[in-house]
N, C-alpha and C positions, 0 to 999 in steps of 0.2 A: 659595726664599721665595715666601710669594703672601700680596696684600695685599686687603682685604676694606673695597670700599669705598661708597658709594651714586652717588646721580645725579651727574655732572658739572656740572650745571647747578645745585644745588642744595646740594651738601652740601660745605658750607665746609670742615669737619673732613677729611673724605676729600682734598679737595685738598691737605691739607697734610701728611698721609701719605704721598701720593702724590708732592708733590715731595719730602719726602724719601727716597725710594726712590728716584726717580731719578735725585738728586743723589749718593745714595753709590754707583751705578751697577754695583747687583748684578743678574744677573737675577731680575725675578719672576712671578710669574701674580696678572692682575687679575682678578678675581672681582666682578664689578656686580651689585648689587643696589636694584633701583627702589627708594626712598621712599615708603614709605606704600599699600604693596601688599601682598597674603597671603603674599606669597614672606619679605618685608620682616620681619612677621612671624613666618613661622616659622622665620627666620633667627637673628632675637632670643630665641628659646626655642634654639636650638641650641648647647649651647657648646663645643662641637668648631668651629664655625664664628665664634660671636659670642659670648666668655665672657662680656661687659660686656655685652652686649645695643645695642652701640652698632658705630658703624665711625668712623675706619678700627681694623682689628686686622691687622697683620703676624702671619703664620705663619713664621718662621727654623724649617725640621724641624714637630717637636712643641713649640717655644716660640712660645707666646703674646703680642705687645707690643699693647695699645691706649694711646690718651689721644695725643695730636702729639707733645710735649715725652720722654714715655717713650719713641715711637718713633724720633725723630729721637737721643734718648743711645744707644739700642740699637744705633742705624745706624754710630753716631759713633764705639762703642768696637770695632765692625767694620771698619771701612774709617781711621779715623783723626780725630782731633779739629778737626785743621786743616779738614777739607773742609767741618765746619759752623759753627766757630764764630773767631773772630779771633785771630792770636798772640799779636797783645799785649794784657797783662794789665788795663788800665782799657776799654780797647774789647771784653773779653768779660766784664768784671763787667755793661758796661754792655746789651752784647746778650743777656746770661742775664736780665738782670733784667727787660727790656721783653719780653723774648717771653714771660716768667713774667707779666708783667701782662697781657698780650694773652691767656693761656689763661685767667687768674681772672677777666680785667674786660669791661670796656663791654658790659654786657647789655642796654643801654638801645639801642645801636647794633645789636645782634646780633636783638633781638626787633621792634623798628622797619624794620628793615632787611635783611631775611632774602637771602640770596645769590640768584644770579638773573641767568646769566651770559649770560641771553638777550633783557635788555630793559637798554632804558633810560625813566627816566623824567624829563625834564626837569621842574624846578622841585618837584620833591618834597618834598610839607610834614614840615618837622623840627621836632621837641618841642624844648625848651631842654635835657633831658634828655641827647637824641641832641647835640643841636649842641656841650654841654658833653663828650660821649667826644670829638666829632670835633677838637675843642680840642686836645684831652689829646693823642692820637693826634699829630696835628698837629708836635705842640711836640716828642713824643718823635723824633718823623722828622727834623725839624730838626738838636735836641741829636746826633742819632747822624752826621749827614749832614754839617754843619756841623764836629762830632768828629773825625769817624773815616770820612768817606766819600770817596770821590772815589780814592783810592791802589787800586787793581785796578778797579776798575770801577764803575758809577754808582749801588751800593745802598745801605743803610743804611753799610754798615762796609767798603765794596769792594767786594769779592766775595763775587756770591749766598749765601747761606747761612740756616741755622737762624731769626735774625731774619727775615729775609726770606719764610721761609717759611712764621711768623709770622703775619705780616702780610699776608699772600699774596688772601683772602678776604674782607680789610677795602679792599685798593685794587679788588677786581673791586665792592666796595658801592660803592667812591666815584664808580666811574666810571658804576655803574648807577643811582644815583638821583642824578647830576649834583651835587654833594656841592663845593662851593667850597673851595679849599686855598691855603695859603701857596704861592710860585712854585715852593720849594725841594718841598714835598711835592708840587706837582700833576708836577712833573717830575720827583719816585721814581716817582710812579702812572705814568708813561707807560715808564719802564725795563721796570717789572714786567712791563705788562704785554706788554711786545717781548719779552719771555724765551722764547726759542725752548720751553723746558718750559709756559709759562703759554699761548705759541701752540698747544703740543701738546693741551693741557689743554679750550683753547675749542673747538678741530677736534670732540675729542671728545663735549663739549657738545654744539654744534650738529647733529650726527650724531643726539642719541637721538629718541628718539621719546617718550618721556613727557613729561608734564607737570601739576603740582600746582594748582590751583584755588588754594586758598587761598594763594598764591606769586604766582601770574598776576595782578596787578588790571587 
């Protein structure tokens, strides 16, 4: 397999490729590609490399998976169902349904708030906009946590998974633009981000060498 991702520091989506690839723990070959460079570019006209024009895209062979949620079912029906989503039946109606919100919504969080796993910015001005995703967000970490959390381990539904992976680029926003949380969600944001994969994931970050101006304030 080899997975086709951008910056560490930068591109939410790739991270969430990425741990799902790790999490079903096949081998595969990472393939980096800067953000917003000519390589970048002519990466996006390639569809041998980027059919979408986007990342992440898994290569399994000659098949192609982009978009998080496609990759992580693709991962899923590989390796097994259990490894990404919960056994029992109302704990994964309800983890399908929230990672399916987290791929359609809070763009108001996403545009405001761009990933950015190398800064922090204390007291970061929030629109009502933002602070109403951070709500939302908020309440669903709760519902799942409050649910279905705590029986394997301290994340949304237990054990790491799908959700979690989800969500994975929204707790590295909250901790970078200092983001105020219920006690029960400031203490997911600190599980996630101990996850020796999300530790793997900052190393790597920290390591590049690039960086986006218009990311950087």
């Amino acid at each position: 397999m080899k997975l086709v991702i951008g910056n560490r520091r930068y591109s939410s989506w790739s991270l969430r490729g990425w741990l799902a690839a790790k999490l079903a723990d096949i081998p595969f070959e990472e393939v980096m590609i800067p953000l917003d460079t000519p390589e970048f570019t002519a990466a996006k006209a390639d569809a041998s490399l980027m059919p979408s024009g986007t990342v992440p895209v898994l290569w399994d062979g000659n098949v192609a998976v982009w978009e998080s949620l496609a990759i992580i079912d693709w991962l899923a029906d590989r390796v097994g169902r259990d490894v990404f989503w919960p056994k029992d039946n109302a704990a994964r109606a309800l983890a399908r349904s929230i990672a399916a919100e987290m791929h359609a919504g809070f763009a108001n969080l996403r545009r405001h708030c761009p990933m950015n796993t190398g800064r922090t910015y204390p007291s970061f001005p929030l629109t009502q906009e933002v602070e109403r995703d951070i709500g939302r967000i908020d309440a669903l970490w709760r519902e799942a946590l409050h649910g279905f959390g705590g029986e394997g381990g301290p994340f949304l539904f237990g054990a790491f998974g799908a959700a979690d992976i989800m969500y994975a680029p929204v707790v590295t926003r909250f901790r970078t633009y200092d983001v105020l949380l219920s006690d029960t969600s400031a203490a997911y944001v600190n599980a996630v981000l101990a996850h020796p994969l999300m530790q793997d994931w900052y190393a790597g970050a920290d390591a590049e060498d690039w960086r986006l101006d218009r990311i950087e304030y």
